[in-house]
C-alpha positions as CSV (number, residue, x, y, z in Angstrom):
1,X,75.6,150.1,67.9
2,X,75.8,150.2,71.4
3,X,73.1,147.0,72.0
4,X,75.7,144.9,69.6
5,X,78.2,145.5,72.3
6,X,76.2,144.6,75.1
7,X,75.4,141.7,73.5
8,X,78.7,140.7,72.6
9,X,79.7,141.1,76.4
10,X,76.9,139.6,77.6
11,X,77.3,136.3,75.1
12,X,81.2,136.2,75.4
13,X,80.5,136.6,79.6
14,X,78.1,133.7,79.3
15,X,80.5,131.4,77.1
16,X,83.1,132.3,80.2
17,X,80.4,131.0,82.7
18,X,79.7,127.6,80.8
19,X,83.4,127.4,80.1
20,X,84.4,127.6,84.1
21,X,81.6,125.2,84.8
22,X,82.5,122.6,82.6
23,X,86.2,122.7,84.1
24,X,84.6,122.7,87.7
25,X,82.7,119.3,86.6
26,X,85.7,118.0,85.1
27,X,87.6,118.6,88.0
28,X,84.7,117.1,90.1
29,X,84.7,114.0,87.9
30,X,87.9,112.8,89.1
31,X,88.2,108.9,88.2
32,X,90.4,108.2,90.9
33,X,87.6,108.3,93.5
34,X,85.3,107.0,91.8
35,X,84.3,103.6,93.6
36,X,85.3,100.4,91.6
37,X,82.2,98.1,90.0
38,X,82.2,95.4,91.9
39,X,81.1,92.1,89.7
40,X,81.5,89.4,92.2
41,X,80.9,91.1,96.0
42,X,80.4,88.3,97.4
43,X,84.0,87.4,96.7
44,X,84.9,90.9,97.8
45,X,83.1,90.5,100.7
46,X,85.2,87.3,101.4
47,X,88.4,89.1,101.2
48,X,87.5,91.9,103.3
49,X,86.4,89.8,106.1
50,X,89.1,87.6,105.7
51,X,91.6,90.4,106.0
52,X,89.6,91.7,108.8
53,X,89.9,88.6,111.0
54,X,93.6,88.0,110.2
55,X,94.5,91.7,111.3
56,X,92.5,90.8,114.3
57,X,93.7,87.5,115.1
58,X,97.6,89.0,114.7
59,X,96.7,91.6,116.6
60,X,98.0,93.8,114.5
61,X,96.9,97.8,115.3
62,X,99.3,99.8,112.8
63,X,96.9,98.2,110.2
64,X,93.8,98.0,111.4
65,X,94.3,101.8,112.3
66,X,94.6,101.9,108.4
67,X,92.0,99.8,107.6
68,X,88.9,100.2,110.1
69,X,87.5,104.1,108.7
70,X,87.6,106.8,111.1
71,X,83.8,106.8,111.3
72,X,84.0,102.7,112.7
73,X,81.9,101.5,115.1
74,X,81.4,98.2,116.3
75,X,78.0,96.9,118.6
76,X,78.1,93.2,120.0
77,X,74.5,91.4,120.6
78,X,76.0,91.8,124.6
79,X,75.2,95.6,124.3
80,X,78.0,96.5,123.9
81,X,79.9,98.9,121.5
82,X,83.1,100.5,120.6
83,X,84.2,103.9,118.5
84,X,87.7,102.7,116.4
85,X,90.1,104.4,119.2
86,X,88.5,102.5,121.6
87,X,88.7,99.4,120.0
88,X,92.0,99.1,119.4
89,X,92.9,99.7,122.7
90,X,91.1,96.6,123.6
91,X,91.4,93.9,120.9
92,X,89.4,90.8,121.2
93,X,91.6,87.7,121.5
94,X,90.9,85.4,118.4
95,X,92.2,81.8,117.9
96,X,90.9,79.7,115.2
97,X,88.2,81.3,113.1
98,X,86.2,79.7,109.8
99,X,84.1,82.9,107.6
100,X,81.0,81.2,106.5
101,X,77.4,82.3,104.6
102,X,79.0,85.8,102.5
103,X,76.5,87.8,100.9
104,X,77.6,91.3,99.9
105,X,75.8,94.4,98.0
106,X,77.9,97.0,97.0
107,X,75.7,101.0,96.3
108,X,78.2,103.1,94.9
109,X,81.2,103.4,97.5
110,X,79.3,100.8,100.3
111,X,80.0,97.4,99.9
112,X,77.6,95.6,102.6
113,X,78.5,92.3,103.6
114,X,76.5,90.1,105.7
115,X,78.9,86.6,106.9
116,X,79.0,84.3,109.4
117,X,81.9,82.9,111.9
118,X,82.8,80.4,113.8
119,X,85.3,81.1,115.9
120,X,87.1,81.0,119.5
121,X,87.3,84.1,120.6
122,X,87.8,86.7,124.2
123,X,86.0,89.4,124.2
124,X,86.4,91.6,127.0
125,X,87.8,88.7,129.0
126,X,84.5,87.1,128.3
127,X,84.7,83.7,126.4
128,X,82.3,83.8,123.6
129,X,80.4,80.8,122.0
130,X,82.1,79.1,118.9
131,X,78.6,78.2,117.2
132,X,78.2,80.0,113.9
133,X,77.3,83.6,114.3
134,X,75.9,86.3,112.0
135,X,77.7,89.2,111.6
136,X,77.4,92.2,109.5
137,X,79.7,94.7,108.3
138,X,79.8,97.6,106.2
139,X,83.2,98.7,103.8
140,X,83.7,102.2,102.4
141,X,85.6,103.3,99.2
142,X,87.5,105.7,100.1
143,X,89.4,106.7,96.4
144,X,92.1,104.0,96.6
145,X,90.4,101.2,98.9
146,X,88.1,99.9,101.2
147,X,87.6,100.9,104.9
148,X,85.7,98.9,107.0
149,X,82.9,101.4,108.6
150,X,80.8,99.4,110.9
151,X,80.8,95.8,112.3
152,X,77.9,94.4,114.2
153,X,78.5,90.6,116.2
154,X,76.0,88.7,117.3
155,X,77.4,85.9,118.8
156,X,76.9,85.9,122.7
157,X,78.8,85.1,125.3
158,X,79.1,81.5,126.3
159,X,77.7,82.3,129.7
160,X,74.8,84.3,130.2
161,X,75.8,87.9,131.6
162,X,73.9,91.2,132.6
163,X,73.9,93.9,129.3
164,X,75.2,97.1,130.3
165,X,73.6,99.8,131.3
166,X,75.9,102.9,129.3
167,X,76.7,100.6,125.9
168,X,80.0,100.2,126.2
């Protein structure tokens, strides 16, 4: 008699297990951060980049604080590079701009998106070229939107100046 009530208690403790686990996986599951499927990135891609440039262009820091992920960095094909605080504080100047050549690959919550602009632009108080330039940026899903995570530019300078030593 007394092995029918260990194995009762040891069934019915097992049951409790399987039933707590299957609530902590349900609870893990959560659909509202899961990342959305993405059928057309390259479209995706478009509008991010777009949106990107236009908060850049109005200068607008309230939103790109929003926006740009707190894990953002930027690097420029100068050397140089910028964590997001630092950025904001010294927003390149950018006139008229034309986003060209999108391809984007989304994994899971990364949306990769490699473009090209043409564009007049200050950087540093360094005029840049306005000949097409790759760039490449990486978004994050963060549960309710994208963040844009990383930025690389290579456009140049339009006059040829020494890379700096410390990066940024």
């Amino acid at each position: 008699m007394r092995r029918g009530g260990i194995r009762a208690r040891l069934l019915a403790g097992v049951l409790l297990l399987v039933a707590a686990l299957m609530l902590g996986l349900a609870a893990c599951g959560d659909d509202d951060h899961t990342p959305p499927e993405v059928t057309r990135p390259d479209e995706v891609g478009q509008q991010l980049v777009t949106k990107y440039m236009t908060l850049l262009q109005q200068k607008d820091t309230a939103q790109l604080r929003t926006f740009l992920s707190d894990a953002f960095l930027i690097q420029r094909a100068d050397g140089s590079w910028s964590t997001k605080d630092e950025y904001l504080k010294n927003l390149p100047e950018i006139r008229e701009y034309t986003v060209q050549s999108i391809t984007a690959k989304q994994d899971g919550p990364v949306l990769t998106v490699k473009w090209a602009l043409e564009v007049d632009q200050t950087i540093n108080g360094q005029l840049y070229r306005g000949d097409p330039a790759p760039r490449l940026s990486s978004f994050v899903w963060d549960g309710a939107e994208w963040h844009l995570a990383s930025h690389a530019n290579f456009n140049t300078p339009a006059t040829a100046t020494p890379s700096p030593a410390s990066g940024r």
